[in-house]
C-alpha positions in Angstrom: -0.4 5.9 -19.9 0.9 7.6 -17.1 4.3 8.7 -16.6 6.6 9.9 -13.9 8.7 12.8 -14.7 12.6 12.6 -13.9 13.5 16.3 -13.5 13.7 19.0 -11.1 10.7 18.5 -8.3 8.5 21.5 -7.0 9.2 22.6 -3.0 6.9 20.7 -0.8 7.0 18.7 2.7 6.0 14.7 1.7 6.4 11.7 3.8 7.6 8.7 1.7 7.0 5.1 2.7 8.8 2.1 1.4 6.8 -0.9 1.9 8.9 -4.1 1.7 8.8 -7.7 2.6 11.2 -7.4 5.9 10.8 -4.0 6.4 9.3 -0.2 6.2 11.6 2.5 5.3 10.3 6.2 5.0 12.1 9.7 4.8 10.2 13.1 5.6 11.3 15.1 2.5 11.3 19.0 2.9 11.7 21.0 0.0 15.5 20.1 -1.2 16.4 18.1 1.9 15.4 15.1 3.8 15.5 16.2 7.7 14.2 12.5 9.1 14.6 8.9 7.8 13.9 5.7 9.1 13.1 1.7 9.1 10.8 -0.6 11.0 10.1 -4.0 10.8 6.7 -5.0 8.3 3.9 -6.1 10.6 3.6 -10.0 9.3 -0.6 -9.2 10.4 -1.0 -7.5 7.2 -2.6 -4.4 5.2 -4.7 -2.9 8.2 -1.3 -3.4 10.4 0.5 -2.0 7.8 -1.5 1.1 6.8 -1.8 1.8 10.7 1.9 1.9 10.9 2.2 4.8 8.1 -0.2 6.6 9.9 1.6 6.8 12.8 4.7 7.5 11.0 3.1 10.3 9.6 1.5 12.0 12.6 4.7 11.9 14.2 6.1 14.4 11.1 4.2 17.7 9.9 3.9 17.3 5.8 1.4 18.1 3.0 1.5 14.3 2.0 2.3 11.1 1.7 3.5 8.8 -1.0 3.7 4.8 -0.5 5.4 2.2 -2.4 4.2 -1.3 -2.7 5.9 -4.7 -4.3 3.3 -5.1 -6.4 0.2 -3.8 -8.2 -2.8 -1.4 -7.9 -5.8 -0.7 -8.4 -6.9 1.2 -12.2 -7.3 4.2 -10.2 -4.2 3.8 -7.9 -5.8 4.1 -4.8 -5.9 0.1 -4.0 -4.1 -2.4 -3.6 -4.4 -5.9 -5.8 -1.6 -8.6 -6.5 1.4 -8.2 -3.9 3.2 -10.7 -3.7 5.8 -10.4 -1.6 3.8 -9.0 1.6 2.0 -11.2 4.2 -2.1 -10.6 4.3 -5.0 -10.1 2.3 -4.0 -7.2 0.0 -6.4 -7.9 -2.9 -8.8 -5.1 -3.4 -7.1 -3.2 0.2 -8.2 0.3 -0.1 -4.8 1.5 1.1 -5.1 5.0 0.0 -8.3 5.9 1.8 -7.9 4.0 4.8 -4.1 5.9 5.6 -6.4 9.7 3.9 -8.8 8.8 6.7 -6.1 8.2 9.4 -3.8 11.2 8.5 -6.6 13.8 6.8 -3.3 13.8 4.4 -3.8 12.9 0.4 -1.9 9.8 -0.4 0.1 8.8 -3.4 0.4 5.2 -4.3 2.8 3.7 -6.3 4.7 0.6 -7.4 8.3 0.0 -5.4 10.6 0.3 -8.3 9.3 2.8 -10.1 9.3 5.1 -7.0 13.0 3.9 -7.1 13.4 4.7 -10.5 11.7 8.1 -10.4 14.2 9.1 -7.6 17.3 7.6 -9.2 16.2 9.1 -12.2 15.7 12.8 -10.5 18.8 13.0 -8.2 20.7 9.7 -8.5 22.7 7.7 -10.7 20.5 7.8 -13.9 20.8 11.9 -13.9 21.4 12.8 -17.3 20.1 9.9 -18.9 17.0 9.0 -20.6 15.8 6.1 -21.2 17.0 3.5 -18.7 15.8 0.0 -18.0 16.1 -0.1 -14.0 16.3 -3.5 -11.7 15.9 -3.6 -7.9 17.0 -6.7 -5.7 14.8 -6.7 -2.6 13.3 -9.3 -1.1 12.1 -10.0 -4.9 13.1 -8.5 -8.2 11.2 -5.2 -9.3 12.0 -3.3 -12.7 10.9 0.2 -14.3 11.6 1.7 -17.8 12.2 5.6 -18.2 11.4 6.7 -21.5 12.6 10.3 -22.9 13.3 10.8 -19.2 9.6 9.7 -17.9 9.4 6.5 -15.7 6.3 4.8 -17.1 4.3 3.3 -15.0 0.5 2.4 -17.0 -2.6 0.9 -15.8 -2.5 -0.5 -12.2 1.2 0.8 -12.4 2.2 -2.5 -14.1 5.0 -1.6 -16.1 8.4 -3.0 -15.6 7.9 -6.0 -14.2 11.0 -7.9 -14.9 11.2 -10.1 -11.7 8.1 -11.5 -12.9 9.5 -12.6 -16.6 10.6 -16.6 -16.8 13.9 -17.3 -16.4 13.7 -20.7 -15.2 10.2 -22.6 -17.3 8.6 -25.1 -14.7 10.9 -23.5 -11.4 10.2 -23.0 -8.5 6.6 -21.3 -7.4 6.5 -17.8 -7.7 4.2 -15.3 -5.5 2.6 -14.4 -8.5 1.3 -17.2 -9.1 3.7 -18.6 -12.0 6.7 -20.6 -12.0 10.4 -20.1 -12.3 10.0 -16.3 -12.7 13.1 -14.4 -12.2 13.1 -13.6 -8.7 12.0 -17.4 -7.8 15.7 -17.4 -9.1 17.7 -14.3 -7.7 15.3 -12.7 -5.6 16.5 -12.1 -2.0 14.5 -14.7 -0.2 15.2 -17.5 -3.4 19.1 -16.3 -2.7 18.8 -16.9 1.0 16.6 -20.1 0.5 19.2 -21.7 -1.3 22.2 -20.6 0.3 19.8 -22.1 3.2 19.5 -25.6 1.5 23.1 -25.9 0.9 24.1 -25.5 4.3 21.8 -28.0 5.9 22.7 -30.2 3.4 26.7 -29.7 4.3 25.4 -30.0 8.3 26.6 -26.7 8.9 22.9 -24.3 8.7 22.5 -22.6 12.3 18.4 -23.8 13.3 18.7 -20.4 15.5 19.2 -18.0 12.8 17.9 -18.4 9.3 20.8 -17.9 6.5 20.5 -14.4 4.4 21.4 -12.6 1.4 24.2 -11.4 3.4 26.0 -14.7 4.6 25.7 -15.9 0.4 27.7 -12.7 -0.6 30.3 -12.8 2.6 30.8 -16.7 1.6 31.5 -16.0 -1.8 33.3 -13.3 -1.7 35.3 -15.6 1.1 35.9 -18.4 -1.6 33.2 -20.6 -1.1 32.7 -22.6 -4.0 29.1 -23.4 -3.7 28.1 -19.9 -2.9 29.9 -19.0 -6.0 27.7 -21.8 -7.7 24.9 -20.0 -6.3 25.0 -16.9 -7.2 26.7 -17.6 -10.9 23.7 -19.2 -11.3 21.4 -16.0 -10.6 23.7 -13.8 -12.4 23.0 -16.3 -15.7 19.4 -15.6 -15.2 19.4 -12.3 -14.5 21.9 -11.6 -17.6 19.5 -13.5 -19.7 16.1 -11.5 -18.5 17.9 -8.6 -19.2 19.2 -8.9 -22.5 15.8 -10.2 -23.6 14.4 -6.7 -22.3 17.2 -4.3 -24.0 16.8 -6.5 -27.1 12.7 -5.6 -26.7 13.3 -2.1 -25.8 16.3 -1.0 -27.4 18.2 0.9 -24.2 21.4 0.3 -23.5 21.6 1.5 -19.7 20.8 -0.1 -16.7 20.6 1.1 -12.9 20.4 -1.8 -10.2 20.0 -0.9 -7.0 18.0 -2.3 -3.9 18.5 -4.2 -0.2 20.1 -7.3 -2.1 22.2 -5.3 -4.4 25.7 -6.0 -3.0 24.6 -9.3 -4.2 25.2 -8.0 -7.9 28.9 -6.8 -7.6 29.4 -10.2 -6.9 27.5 -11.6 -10.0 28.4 -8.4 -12.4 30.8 -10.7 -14.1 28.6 -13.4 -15.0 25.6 -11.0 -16.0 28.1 -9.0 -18.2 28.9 -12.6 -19.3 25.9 -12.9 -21.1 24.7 -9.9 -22.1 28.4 -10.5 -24.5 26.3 -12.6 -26.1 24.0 -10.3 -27.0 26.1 -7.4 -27.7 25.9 -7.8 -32.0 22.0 -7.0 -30.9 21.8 -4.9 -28.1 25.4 -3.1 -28.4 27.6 -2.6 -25.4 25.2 -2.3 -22.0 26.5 -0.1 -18.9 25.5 -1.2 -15.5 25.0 1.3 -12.9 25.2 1.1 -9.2 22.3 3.2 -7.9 23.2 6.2 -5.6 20.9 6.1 -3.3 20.8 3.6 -1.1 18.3 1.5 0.8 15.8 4.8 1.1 15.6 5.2 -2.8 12.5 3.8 -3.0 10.6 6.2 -0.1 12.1 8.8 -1.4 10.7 8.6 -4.8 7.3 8.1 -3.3 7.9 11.4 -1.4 9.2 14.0 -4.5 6.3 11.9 -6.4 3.9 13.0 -3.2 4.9 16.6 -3.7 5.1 16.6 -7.8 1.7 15.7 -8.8 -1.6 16.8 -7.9 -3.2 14.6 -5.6 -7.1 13.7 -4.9 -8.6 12.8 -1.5 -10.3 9.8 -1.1 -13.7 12.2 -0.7 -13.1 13.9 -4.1 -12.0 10.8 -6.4 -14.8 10.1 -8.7 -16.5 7.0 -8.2 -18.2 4.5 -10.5 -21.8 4.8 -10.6 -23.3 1.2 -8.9 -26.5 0.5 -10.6 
């Protein structure tokens, strides 16, 4: 098991990298303070596009290393890339660590999106002074992480958490994963904008120019729309239900959401605190937390993680002996 602590991170310079579906976010973390941030666009080519990208970023910044996030999974050793579902390209078996080592002469951290989000909420955001928290980001898709005795856990391939990828909807829609009617085939960011899409071509009013967003769902609703309402009561049911099943597993009674498509949530709070009601003789009474830090969270958890454990080169990993 591996775990990522939540406290009080050593002084060093890291670059942090965000990898999403739309876009790349990265801060340059120094000591205490984060002197440069900032987003691009994800190259659609994909991992060799990608990797090139955070070299670049990081030869532009002087730092000891770098940490990247992913949507997705790694590699038992952490240094590749296999299921990512979310990102355009050929990212099983990409070795994404050595290829940015070899581009920077930096060591490289990889990690999973939302536990890097978790580890930084946990270390200077919301989640401070807590424990054990079940955490949810809305992005593109739906990403979890579970802090334990104030360590994120994060496990073989960094696989744990995964809540986006739990059924909320048997026999939905196609996931990226591979299943069907996971959770963020439901609420995700791109299943919100697909829907909110779908109803309004089929009102005659979608704009062919300018695909609908996550965005224009929450300003509708929030405007009175009916059917955006529809839409994103509909999610919030889903994403209630996922979650209760997870504290009812678990046993925690806090959770941080956060993420690109959180403002999304204020808008379906009610109808998630709905049903985890349900569940309160269970689970007990929840608390939902806004994260604190903003659309960065994620890079800057891959940075204090980048500075807080000792890192290998790709020239000094062991290898597997081929016979």
């Amino acid at each position: 098991m591996v775990v990522t602590r939540g406290g009080p991170r050593p002084e060093g310079s890291a670059l942090g990298v965000d990898i999403g579906g739309t876009n790349i976010k990265w801060v340059h973390r120094a000591g205490a303070a984060v002197v440069a941030r900032g987003t691009l666009p994800t190259p659609a080519a994909g991992p060799v596009r990608v990797a090139a990208a955070i070299a670049e970023i990081a030869g532009a910044h002087t730092v000891e290393a770098v940490g990247v996030t992913l949507p997705g999974h790694l590699s038992p050793d952490l240094r590749s890339t296999t299921t990512i579902p979310n990102l355009d390209g050929d990212w099983q078996g990409f070795p994404l660590a050595d290829t940015i080592e070899r581009a920077t002469a930096k060591p490289v951290l990889l990690m999973n999106d939302a536990r890097a989000f978790a580890s930084a909420e946990l270390a200077l955001g919301s989640a401070r002074g807590h424990t054990d928290v079940l955490f949810m980001t809305m992005g593109t898709g739906i990403g979890g992480a579970i802090a334990l005795g104030g360590n994120v856990l994060r496990g073989p391939g960094d696989r744990i958490g995964e809540i986006g990828h739990m059924t909320a909807e048997p026999g939905g829609d196609l996931c990226g994963c591979g299943a069907r009617g996971c959770l963020e085939t439901v609420a995700g960011g791109r299943a919100l904008a697909a829907l909110w899409s779908r109803a309004l071509t089929s009102r005659g009013t979608g704009n062919q120019d300018r695909p609908a967003t996550p965005e224009d769902l929450v300003r509708a609703a929030r405007s009175g729309d009916t059917t955006a309402r529809e839409v994103l009561d509909a999610a919030a049911t889903a994403v209630g239900t996922v979650l209760g099943s997870v504290l009812a597993q678990l046993g925690l009674s806090t959770v941080v959401v956060g993420g690109g498509v959180a403002p999304a949530f204020d808008v379906m709070r009610p109808a998630v605190e709905l049903k985890l009601r349900d569940r309160r003789t269970l689970i007990g009474p929840v608390t939902l937390l806004a994260a604190e830090l903003g659309p960065h969270a994620g890079a800057m958890g891959a940075a204090l993680n980048a500075t807080a454990q000792p890192l290998a080169t790709a020239s000094t990993l062991p290898r597997l002996a081929v016979s």
